[in-house]
N, C-alpha and C positions, 0 to 999 in steps of 0.2 A: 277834589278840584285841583290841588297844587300837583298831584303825579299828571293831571291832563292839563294841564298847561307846560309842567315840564315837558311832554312827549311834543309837545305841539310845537315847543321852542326846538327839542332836539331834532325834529320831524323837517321842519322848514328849513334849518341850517344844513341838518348834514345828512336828510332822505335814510334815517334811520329812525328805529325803535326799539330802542336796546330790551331785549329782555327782563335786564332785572325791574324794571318798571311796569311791562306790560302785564309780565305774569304776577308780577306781586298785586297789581292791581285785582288781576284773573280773581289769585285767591282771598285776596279783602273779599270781594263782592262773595265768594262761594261762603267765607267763614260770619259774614254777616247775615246771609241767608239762612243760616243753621238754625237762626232764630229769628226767621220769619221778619224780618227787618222789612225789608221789599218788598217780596214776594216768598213765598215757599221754595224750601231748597229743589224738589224737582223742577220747578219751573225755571230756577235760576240754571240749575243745570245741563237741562235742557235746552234752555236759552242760549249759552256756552257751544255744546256741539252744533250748534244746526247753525248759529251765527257764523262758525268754523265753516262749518260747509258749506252754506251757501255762496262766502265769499270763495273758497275752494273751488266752487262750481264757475263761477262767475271769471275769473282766472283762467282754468282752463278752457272754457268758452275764449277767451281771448288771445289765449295762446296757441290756438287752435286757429283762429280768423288773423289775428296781427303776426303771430311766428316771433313774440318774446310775451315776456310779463307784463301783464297790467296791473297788477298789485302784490306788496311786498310781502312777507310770512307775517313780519310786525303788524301791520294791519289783520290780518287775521284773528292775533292774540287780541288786539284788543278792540274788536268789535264781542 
């Protein structure tokens, strides 16, 4: 909860998401999954790229229709 409120404080001020937060987040959740915390590591996994892509999809759909970005890389990491 405190690295997503950090992003959400850094997110609002200054329209960023720095990495070392998103991805450390990334890999808590993967290393937690190791042992079935959540869910099972494929599912967590799995969850990971296709969250990836889909927002990747959803993007280029709109860069495609607007002719800039609708959303950041940051967001990407950490959906």
């Amino acid at each position: 909860c405190w690295i997503l409120l950090t992003l959400i404080n850094i997110d609002w001020q200054h329209q960023i998401l720095p990495d070392e937060l998103t991805l450390f987040g990334l890999w808590l959740g993967i290393i937690f999954n190791l042992y079935n915390f959540f869910t099972d590591i494929h599912s967590a996994i799995y969850g990971a790229i296709l969250g990836y892509l889909f927002l990747s999809i959803v993007n280029f759909v709109a860069k495609f229709f607007l002719k800039k970005a609708a959303i950041g890389n940051g967001d990407f990491k950490l959906l």
